[in-house]
C-alpha positions in Angstrom: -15.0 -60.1 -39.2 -14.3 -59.1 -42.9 -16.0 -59.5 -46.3 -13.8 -62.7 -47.4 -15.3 -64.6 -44.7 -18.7 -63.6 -45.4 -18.6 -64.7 -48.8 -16.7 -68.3 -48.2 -19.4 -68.9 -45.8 -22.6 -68.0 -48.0 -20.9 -70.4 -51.1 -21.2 -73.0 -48.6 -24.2 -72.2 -47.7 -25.7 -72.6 -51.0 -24.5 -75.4 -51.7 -25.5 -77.0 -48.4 -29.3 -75.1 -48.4 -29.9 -74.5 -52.1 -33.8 -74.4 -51.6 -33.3 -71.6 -49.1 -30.9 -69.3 -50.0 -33.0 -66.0 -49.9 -33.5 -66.6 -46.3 -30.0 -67.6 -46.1 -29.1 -64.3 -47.5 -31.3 -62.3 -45.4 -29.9 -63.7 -42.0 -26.0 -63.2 -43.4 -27.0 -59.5 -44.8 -28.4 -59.2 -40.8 -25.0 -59.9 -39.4 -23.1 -58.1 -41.4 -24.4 -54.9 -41.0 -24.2 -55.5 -37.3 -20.4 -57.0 -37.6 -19.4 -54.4 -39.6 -20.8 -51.2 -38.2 -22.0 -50.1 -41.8 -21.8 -46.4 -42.7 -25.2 -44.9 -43.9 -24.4 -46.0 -47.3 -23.4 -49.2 -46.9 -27.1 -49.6 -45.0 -28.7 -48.6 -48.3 -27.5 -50.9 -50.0 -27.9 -53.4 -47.8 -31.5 -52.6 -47.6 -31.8 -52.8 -51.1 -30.5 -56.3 -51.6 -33.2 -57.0 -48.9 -35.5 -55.7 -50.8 -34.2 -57.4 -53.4 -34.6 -60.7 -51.7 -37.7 -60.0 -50.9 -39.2 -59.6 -54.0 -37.5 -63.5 -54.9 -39.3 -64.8 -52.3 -43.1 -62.9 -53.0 -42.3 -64.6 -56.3 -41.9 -67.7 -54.7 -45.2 -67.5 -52.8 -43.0 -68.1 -49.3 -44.9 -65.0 -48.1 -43.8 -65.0 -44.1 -40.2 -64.8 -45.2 -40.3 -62.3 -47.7 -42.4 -59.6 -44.9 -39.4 -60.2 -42.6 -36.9 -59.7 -45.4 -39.2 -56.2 -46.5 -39.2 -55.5 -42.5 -35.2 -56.2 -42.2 -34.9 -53.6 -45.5 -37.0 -50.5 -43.4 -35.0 -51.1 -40.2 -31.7 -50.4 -42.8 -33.8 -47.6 -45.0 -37.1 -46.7 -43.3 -38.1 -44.1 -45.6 -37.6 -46.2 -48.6 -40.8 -45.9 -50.6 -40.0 -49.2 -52.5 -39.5 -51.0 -49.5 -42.6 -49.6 -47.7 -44.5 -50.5 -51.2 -43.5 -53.8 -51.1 -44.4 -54.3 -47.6 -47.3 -53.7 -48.1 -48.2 -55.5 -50.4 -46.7 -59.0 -49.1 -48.8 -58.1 -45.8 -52.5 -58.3 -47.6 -51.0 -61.6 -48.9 -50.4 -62.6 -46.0 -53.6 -61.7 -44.1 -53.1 -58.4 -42.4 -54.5 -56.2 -44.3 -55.0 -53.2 -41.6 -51.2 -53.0 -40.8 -50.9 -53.4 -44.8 -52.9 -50.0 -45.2 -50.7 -48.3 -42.6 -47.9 -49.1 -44.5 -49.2 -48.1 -47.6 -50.1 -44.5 -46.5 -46.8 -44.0 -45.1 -45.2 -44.3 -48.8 -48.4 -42.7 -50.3 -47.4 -39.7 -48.3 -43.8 -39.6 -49.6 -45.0 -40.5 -53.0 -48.6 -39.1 -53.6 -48.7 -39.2 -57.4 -47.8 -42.9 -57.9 -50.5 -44.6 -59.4 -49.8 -48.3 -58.6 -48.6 -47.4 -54.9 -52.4 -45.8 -54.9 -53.8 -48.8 -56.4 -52.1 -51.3 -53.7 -53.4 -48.9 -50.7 -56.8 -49.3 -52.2 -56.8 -52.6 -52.6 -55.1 -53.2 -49.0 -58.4 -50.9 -48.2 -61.0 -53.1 -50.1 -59.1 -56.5 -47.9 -59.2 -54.4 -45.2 -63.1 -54.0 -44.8 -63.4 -50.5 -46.2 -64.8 -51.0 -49.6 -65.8 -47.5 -49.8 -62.7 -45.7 -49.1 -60.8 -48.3 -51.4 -62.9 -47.3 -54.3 -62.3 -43.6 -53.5 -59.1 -44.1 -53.6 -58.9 -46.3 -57.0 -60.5 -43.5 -58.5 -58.0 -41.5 -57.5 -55.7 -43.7 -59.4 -57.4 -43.9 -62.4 -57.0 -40.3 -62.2 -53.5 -40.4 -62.3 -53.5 -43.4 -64.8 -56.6 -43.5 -66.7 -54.8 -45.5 -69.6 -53.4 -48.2 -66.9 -56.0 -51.1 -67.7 -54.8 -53.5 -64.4 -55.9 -49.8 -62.6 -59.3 -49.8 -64.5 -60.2 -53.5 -63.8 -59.4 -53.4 -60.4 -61.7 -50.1 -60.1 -64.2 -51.9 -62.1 -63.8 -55.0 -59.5 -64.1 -52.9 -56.6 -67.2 -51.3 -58.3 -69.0 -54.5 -58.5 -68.1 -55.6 -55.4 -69.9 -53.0 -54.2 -73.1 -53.6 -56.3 -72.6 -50.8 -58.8 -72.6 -52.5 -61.6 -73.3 -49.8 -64.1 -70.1 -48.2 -63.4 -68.6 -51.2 -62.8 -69.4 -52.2 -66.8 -68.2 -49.5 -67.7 -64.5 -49.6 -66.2 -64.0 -53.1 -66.8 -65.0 -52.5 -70.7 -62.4 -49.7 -70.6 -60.1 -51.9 -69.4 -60.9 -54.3 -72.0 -60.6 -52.5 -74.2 -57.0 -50.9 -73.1 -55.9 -54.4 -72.9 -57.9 -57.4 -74.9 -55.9 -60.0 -72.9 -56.6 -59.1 -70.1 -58.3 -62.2 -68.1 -59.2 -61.0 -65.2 -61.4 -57.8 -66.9 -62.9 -60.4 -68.8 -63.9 -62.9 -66.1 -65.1 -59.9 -64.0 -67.4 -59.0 -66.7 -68.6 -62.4 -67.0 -69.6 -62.5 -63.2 -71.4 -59.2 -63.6 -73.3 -59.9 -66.5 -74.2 -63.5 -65.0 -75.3 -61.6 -61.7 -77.3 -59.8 -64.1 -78.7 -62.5 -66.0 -77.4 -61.5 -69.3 -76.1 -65.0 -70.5 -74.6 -64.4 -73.5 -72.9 -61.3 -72.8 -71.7 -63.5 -69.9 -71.1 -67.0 -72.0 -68.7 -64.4 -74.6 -66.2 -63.1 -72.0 -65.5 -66.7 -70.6 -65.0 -67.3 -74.1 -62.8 -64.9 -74.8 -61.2 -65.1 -71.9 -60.1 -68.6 -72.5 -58.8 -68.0 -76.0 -56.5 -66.0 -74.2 -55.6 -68.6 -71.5 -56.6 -71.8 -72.5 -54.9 -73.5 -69.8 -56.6 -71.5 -66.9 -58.4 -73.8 -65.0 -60.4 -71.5 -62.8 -61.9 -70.5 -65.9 -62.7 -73.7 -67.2 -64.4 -73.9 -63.7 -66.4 -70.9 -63.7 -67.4 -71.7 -67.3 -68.6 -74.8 -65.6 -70.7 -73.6 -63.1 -72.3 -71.6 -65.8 -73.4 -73.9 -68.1 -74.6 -75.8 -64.5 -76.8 -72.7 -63.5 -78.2 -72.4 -67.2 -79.3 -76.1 -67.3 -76.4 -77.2 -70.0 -75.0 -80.5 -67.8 -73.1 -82.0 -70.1 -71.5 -78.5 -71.0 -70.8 -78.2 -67.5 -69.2 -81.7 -66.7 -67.1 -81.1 -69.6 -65.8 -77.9 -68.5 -65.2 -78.9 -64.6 -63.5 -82.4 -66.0 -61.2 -80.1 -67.6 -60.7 -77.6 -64.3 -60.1 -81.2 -62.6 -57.3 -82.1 -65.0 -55.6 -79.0 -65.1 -55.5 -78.6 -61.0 -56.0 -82.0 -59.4 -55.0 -80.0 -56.3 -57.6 -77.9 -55.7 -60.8 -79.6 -53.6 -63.8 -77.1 -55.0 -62.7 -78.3 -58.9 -63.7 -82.2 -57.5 -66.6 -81.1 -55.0 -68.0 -78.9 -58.2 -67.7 -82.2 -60.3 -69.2 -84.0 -57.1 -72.1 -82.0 -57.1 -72.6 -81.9 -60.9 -72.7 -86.1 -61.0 -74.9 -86.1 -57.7 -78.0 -84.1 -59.4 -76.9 -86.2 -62.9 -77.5 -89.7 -60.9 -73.9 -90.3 -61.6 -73.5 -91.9 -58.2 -69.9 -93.7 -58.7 -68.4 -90.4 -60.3 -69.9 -88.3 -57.2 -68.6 -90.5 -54.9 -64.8 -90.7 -56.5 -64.9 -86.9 -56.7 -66.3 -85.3 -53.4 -63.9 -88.2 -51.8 -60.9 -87.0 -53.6 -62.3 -83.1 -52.2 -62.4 -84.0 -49.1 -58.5 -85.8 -49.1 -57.2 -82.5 -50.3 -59.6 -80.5 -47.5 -61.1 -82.6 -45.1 -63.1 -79.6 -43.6 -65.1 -79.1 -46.6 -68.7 -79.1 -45.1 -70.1 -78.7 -48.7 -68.3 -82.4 -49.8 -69.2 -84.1 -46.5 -72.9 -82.8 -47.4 -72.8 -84.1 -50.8 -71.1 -87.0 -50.0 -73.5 -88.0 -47.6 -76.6 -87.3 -50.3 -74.8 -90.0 -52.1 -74.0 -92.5 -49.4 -77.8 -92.3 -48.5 -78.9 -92.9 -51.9 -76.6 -95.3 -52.5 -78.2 -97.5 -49.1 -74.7 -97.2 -47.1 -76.8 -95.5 -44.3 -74.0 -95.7 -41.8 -71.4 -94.2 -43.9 -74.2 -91.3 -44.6 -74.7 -90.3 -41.3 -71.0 -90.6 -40.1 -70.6 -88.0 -43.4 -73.8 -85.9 -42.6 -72.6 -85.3 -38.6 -69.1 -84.1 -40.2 -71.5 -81.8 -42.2 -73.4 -80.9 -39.8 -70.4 -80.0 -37.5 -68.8 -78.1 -40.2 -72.1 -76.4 -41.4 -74.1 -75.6 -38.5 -76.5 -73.1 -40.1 -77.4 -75.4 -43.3 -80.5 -76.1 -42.7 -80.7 -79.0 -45.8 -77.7 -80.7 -43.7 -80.1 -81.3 -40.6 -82.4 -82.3 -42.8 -80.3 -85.1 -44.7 -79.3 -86.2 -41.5 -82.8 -86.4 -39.6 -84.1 -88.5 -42.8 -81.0 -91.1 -42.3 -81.3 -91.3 -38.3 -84.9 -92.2 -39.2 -84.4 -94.5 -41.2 -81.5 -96.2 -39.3 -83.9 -96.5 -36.2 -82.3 -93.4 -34.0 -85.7 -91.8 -33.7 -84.2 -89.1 -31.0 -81.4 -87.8 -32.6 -83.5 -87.7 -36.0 -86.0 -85.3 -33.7 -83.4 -83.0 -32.8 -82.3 -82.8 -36.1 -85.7 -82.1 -37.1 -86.0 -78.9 -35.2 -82.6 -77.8 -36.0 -84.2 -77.8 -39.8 -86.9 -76.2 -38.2 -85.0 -73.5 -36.6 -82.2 -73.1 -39.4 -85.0 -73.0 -42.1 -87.2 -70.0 -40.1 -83.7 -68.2 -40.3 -83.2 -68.5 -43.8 -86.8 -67.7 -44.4 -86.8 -64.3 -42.3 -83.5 -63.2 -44.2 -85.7 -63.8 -47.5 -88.1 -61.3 -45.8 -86.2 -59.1 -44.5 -84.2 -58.6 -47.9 -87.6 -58.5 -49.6 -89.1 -55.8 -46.9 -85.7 -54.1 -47.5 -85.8 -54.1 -51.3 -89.7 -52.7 -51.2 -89.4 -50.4 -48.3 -86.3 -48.9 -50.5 -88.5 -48.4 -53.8 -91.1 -46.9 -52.1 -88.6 -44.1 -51.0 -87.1 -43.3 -54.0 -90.6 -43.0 -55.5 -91.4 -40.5 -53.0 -93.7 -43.3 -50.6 -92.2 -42.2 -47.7 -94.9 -43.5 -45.0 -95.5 -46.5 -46.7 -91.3 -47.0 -46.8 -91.4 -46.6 -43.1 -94.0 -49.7 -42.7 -91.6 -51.7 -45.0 -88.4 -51.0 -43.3 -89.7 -51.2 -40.0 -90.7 -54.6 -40.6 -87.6 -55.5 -42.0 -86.1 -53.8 -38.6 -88.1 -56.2 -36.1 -86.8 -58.9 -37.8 -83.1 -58.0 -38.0 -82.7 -54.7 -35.8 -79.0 -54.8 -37.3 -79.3 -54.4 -40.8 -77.1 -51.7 -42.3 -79.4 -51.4 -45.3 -82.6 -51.3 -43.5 -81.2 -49.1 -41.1 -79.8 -46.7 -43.5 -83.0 -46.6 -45.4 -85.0 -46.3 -42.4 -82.8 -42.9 -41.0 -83.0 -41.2 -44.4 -87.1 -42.0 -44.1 -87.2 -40.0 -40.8 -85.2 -37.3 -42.1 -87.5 -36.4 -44.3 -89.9 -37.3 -41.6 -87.8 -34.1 -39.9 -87.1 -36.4 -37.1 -82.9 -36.0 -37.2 -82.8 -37.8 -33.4 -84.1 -41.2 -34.6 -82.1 -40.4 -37.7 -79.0 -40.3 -36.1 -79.8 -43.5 -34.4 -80.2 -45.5 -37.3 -77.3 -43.9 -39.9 -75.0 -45.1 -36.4 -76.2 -48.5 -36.7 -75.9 -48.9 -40.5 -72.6 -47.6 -40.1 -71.5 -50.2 -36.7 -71.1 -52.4 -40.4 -70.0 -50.3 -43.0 -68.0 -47.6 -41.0 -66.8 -46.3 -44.1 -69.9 -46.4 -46.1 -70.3 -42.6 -47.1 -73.6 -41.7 -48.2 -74.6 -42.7 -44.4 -71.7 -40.6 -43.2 -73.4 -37.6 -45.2 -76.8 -38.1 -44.0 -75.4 -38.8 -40.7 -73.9 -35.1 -41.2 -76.7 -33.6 -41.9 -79.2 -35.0 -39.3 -76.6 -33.5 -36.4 -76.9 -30.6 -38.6 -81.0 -30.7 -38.0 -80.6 -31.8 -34.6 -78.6 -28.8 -33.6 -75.2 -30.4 -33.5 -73.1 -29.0 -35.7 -69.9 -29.9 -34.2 -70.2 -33.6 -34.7 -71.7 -32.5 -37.9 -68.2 -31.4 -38.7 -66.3 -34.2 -37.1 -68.2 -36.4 -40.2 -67.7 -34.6 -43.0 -63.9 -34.4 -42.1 -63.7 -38.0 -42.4 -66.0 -37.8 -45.4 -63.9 -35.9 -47.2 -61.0 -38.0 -46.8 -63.1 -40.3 -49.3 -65.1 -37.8 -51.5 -62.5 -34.7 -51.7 -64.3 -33.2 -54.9 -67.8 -33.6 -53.8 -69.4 -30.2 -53.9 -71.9 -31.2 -51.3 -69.7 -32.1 -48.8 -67.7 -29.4 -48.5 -71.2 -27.1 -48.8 -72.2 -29.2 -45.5 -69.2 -28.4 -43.9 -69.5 -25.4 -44.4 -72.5 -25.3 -42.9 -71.2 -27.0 -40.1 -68.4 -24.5 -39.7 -70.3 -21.4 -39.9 -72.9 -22.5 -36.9 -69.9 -22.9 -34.9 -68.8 -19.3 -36.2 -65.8 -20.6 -38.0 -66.4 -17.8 -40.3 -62.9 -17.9 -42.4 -63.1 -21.8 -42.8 -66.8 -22.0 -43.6 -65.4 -19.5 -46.3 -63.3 -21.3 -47.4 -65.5 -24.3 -48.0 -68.1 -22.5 -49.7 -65.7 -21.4 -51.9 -64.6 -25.2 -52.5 -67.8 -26.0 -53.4 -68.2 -23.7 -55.9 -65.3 -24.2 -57.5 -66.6 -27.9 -57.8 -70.2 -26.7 -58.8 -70.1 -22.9 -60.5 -73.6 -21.3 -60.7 -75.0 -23.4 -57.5 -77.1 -20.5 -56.4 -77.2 -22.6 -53.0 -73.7 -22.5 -52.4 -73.5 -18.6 -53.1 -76.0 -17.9 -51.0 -74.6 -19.7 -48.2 -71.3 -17.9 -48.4 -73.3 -14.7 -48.8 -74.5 -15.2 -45.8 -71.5 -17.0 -44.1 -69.6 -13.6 -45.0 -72.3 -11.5 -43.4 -72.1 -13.7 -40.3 -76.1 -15.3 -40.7 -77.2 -11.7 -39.9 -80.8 -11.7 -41.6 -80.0 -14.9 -43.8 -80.6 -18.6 -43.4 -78.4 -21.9 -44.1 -78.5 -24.8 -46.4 -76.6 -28.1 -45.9 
């Protein structure tokens, strides 16, 4: 085969398959390498055209076909960093974030001081379930970038995600600051400070933010839901109509609006709205719901319950569904069915009602530890324990209570279940560390602060704990060495001096401290 016939069949080919010549491309690239028995260089630059091609179709959103065309490119050039970058990238698009974060290390590794390839791994990291490595590593590009404002948001993002909001203020005003356009620092800042009930810090970034993007309709929506939750109605219908008219596509815009009409009495507006939701999603449990609020009110009890069993199907754990639907099998003479329905409400309604308890046991056992309370902590979060014997938070709280209860066995037991969860979550990976450390086990003591330190490499404390760790298994020159970390990371800690002191005279007459 030569080149001329390649390229009379691919002007064909366009003209034939206009709306899919990238893939086009990427199958004729395919078969030339293999009828051609490319030299090295000619496989470079095939793999960049792939690439290439690619990158056209990300654009595109045609997201399966642009991972094969990235995949195609690595077979050609596997230690392409561009390639491997763009990978992974299209990959937490396209769901798969853990393969996505394997990728991502890879070119990490051959490019470690890249601050957006850092900022894709750790936010293939935060998709991936490990929130608290993906901040780690965030930080670590904002160390590299600290005047990249996408880098700051996203930290900022991550931040709040995780429930710090303080820091989380502060990175997304820097980022607002770098770049006043920027809408998604601004609508971030808005969901923290509406979290935080500070309206009109809240009510100004929306506002901003839409000066900068007028024609944003999730803004319009969230503006919506704003003025909803702060009792301004007609504020809010105005703001959701507009959502509505800028993306008649998108079912939550016309469910919101639903919902909105439905607690106004607008019954006819309700009804055109969470009908129109449910066209463009018909497994939207929320519209069904709503839907069949206003069928019931509206006397179509029929069409109500046909709505609410959809509901009920699609939201099994709601427990104002069963509810809804008990009322109208009532009414409609079904007294059965409306009895099951009225335990389900039962049951569904105790469930909610012990998560309210067990977040507010959590929430008071958690105060009264970091006030000292420590017995009275213990009361709080064992309560909260016998009703959920699997809550990270409880658990978590509940092993640093019985370490300094000096009981590092049941310790151990509950930092392992709060971190069953949140297996990257590191301040349970530290405690964790430090009860083996009480208990006598110092190997697994180590084995945690290795992986801790993966996500908190300048932490002073953890490489004094591993140091500790180290020395009890009479690692002497490592232990050293750690000590030595630390207090590099911390001068003057009179703790970590002393414990490489006595690390260097091999514990002889000297004691230890994680």
């Amino acid at each position: 085969m030569n080149l001329c016939f390649f390229a009379e069949c691919r002007t064909m080919l366009h003209d034939m398959w206009a709306p899919h010549r990238q893939a086009v491309i990427i199958v004729l690239l395919c078969l030339l390498i293999q009828g051609t028995g490319a030299r090295p260089e000619d496989k470079g630059e095939i793999a960049a055209r792939l690439n290439s091609a690619g990158l056209d179709l990300l654009k595109q959103g045609r997201i399966r076909e642009a991972v094969e065309s990235f995949r195609q490119a690595l077979e050609r050039d596997p230690e392409n960093v561009d390639c491997l970058a763009n990978l992974g990238v299209a990959l937490v698009r396209q769901g798969n974030p853990a393969e996505a974060v394997e990728v991502l290390q890879r070119a990490t590794q051959r490019r470690p001081n890249d601050p957006r390839l850092s900022s894709d791994l750790a936010a293939a990291l935060g998709a991936a379930g490990r929130p608290h490595e993906a901040v780690a590593q965030m930080r670590k590009s904002c160390s590299l970038a600290p005047h990249d404002a996408v880098i700051r948001r996203n930290l900022g993002i991550l931040l709040a995600d995780e429930g710090d909001n303080r820091d989380a203020e502060k990175e997304l005003q820097v980022a607002v600051g770098l770049d006043p356009a920027d809408i998604e620092a601004r609508r971030a800042l808005a969901r923290l400070y509406t979290r935080e009930s500070r309206s009109q810090l809240a009510l100004a970034q929306y506002r901003a933010a839409l000066r900068y993007a007028p024609r944003e309709p999730g803004l319009h929506f969230e503006l919506g839901e704003f003025y909803q939750a702060n009792g301004k109605f007609s504020k809010a219908e105005a703001e959701l109509r507009v959502a509505v008219n800028l993306s008649d596509g998108d079912p939550v815009y016309h469910a919101a609006l639903g919902s909105l009409a439905l607690h106004s009495g607008d019954l006819g507006t309700a009804e055109t709205a969470l009908r129109r939701a449910i066209e463009l999603r018909p497994t939207f449990g929320d519209a069904h719901r709503d839907l069949g609020a206003v069928l019931r009110r509206q006397g179509r009890l029929e069409e109500a319950i046909v709505e609410l069993r959809r509901a009920a199907e699609l939201l099994p754990a709601d427990p104002e569904v069963h509810f809804m639907l008990g009322q109208a099998l009532k009414k409609a003479g079904k007294t059965d069915e409306a009895a099951q329905e009225s335990l389900l409400f039962q049951q569904r309604s105790k469930r909610a009602a012990d998560r309210n308890l067990v977040n507010a046991y959590v929430a008071e056992g958690t105060k009264l530890l970091q006030t000292g309370q420590v017995e009275e902590a213990i009361t709080k979060l064992q309560q909260a324990l016998r009703l959920d014997p699997e809550n990270a938070r409880a658990s978590y709280n509940y092993g640093l209570a019985l370490l300094f209860e000096n009981k590092p066995g049941e310790a151990i037991t509950c930092f392992q279940v709060a971190l069953q969860s949140q297996p990257d979550n590191p301040d349970a990976l530290y405690f964790l560390a430090r009860a083996y450390l009480a208990d006598d086990r110092p190997e697994d003591a180590a084995a945690c602060l290795r992986k801790l330190m993966v996500m908190r490499p300048d932490d002073p404390y953890v490489h004094n704990g591993l140091g500790v760790a180290l020395a009890k298994i009479q690692d002497w020159s490592n232990a050293a060495a750690e000590f030595k970390s630390a207090r590099r990371l911390e001068p003057g800690n009179a703790i970590f001096e002393n414990n490489q002191t006595c690390t260097e005279n091999h514990l002889r007459g000297c004691a230890l401290t994680p």
